[in-house]
N, C-alpha and C positions, 0 to 999 in steps of 0.2 A: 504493500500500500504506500502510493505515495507519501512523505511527510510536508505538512500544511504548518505557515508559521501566520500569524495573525500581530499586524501591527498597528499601532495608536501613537499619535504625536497628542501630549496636553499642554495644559497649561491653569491651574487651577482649576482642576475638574473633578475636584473632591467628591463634588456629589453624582456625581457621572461614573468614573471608571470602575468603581465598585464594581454595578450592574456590568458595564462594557464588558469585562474581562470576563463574570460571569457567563454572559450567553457568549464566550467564545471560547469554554474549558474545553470543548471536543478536539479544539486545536493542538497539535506536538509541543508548538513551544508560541508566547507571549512577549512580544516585546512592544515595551513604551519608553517613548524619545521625551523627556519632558525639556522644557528652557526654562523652570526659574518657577515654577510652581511654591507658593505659601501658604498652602492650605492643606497641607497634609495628603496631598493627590500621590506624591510618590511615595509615601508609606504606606497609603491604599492597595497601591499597586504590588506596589512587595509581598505586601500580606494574602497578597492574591497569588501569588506567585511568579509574579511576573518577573522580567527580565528588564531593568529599568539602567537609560542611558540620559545623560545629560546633551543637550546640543544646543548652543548658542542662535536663536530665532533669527532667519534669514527670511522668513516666507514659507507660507505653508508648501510649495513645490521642493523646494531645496531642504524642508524638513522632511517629508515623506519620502524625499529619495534618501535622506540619510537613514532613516530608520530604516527603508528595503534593502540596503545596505549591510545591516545589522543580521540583517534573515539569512539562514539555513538551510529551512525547508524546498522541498521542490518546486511547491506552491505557497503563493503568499495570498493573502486576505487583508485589504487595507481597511479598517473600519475607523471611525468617528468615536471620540467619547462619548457623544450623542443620539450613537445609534445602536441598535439589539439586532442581533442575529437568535430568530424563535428557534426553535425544535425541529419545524417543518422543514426550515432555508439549511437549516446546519444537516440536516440529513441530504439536500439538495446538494447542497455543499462536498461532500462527501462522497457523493457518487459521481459531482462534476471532476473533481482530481484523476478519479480511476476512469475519466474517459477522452482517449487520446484524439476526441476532432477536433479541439478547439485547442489555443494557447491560451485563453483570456473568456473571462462569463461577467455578463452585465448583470447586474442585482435589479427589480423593482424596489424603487424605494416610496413609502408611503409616509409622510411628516404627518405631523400635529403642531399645532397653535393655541397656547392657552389652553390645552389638556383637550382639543378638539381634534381628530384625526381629520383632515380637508381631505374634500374628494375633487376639486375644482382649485382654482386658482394657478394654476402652474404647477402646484406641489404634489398634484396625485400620480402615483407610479412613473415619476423619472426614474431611468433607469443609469444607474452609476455602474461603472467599470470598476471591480473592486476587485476581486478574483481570478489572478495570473501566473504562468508560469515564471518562476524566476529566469531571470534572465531576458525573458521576450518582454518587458513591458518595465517604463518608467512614468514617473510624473513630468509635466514640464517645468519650468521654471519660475510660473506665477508667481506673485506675489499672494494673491487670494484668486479662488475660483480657480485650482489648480483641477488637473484632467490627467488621469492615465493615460500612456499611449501604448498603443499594443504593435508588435510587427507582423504577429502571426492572427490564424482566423479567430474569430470572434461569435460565440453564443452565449444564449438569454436564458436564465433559468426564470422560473413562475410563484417560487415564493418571495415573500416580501421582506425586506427588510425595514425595521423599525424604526422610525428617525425623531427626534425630541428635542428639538435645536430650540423650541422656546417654552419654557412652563409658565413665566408669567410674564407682566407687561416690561416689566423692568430689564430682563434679559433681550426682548426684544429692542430697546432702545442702547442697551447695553450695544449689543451684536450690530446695529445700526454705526455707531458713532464708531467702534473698531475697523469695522470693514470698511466704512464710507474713508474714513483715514488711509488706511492702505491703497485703496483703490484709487484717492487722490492722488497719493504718492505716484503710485503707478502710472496713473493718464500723464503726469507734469512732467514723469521722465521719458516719456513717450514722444514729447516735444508740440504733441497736437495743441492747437489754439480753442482755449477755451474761454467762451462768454457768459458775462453775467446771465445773461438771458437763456444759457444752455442750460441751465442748473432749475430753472424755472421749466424749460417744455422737457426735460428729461424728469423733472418729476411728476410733471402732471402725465407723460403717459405712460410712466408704470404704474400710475394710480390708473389709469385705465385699461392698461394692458392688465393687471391681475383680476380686477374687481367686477369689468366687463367683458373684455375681448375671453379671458379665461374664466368666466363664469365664476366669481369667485363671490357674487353676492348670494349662490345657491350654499355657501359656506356659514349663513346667517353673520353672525355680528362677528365673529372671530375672522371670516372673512375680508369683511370692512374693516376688522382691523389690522388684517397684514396687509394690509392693499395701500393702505396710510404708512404704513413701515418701509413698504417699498417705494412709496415715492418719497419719503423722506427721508432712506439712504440714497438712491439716487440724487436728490435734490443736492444734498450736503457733500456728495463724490465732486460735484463737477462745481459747490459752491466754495467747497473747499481748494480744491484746484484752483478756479480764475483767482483765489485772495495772495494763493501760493505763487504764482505766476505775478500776481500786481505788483508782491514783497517783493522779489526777486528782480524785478523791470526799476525799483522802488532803488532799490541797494545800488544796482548798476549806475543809475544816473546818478546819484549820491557822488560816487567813487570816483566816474566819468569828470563831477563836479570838482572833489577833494584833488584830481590830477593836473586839472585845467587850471585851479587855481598855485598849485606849485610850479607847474610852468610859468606862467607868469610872473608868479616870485621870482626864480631864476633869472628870468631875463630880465628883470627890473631890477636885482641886485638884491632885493632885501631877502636876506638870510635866516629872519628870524623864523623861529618856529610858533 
């Protein structure tokens, strides 16, 4: 039988990796990459048995290929602090390693919002690439919204995987102002020109793209309320960008200035400082 290693990047996920690690004992071996966890997440982890490494946070791509790195096994299994693998997936699981068509199996994934499983909005059964053979598949480089990449072929198994990235409102605002952060990061070094007014129609329509286009008002009110979360990480991605881009246009001309006027000293002889 193949050996299956199962890996987790945290970062105070105290309340998390417990369960995580739990629905993935059927696995050979456990490994978690933490960067800087204070809440007792890697002695969670320990106590679980896991196999617990430190990695200075680069971006979640450059941390999940350090942790795949880490692995053993034939197969790997990348999961989330946030997510469960049931009984049903792990037996799925299990019989995907012992079958040689595929290098790589895409999971159903199914979230919740506010303790509500969504069947609408974007969130019902994406299917994530999580389950690969080593060596055929990496992550990219992202800073967030990182993606496996597979070289060899590619199938879907039919059970779900659990996903729990928000249990109450505060985490969603929380996961909002982290991600929209990175993401800014990312678009500013990207070099792309961004405007005030992008950060306005990119919010307004992922508030429409989740709420309407994805039918996410069939999601009752916890709907409506990720559909506000997602325009207002978008919003704050592209408003935080143009402010980072104005600082920076901001400093240049400053500098441009402090230069201009030393030339001038120069040629006019006065020395002082």
């Amino acid at each position: 039988m193949p050996q299956l290693s199962a890996i987790v990047i945290t970062r105070d996920e105290a309340a998390n990796i417990g369960d995580c690690l739990d629905s993935v004992a059927f696995c050979d071996e456990r490994i978690v990459v933490d960067c800087g966890s204070s809440d007792g997440t890697v002695d969670i982890a320990k106590a679980k048995g896991a196999r617990v490494a430190f990695h200075e946070w680069r971006g979640f791509g450059p941390q999940k290929n350090f942790a795949l790195s880490l692995a053993t096994g034939d197969w790997v299994l990348s999961i989330d602090a946030d997510e469960r693998v049931t009984p049903e997936l792990a037996g799925a699981i299990k019989a995907a390693v012992a079958d040689a068509s595929a290098d790589a199996w895409e999971l159903p994934r199914r979230s919740s919002f506010c303790g509500r499983e969504l069947r609408h909005s974007g969130w019902s059964r994406d299917y994530v690439l999580r389950l690969f053979r080593r060596g055929k598949a990496r992550f990219d480089d992202a800073v967030v919204h990182e993606r496996a990449i597979c070289d060899g072929p590619i199938n879907r198994l039919d059970q779900l995987l659990l996903h729990y990235p928000v249990l109450r409102l505060e985490d969603a605002l929380s996961r909002m102002d982290r991600y929209s952060t990175a993401s800014a990061a990312a678009l500013v070094a990207s070099g792309r020109k961004v405007s005030f007014l992008a950060g306005i129609g990119h919010g307004f329509f992922s508030f429409l793209r989740a709420y309407v286009l994805r039918l996410g008002f069939l999601d009752g009110a916890e709907g409506f309320l990720l559909a506000v979360a997602n325009a207002e990480g978008s919003y704050y991605r592209y408003m935080k960008a143009w402010l980072a881009t104005r600082e920076a246009k901001i400093s240049r001309h400053r500098e441009a200035g402090e230069h201009a006027k030393q030339g001038d000293a120069r040629r006019s002889g006065d020395l002082r400082r």
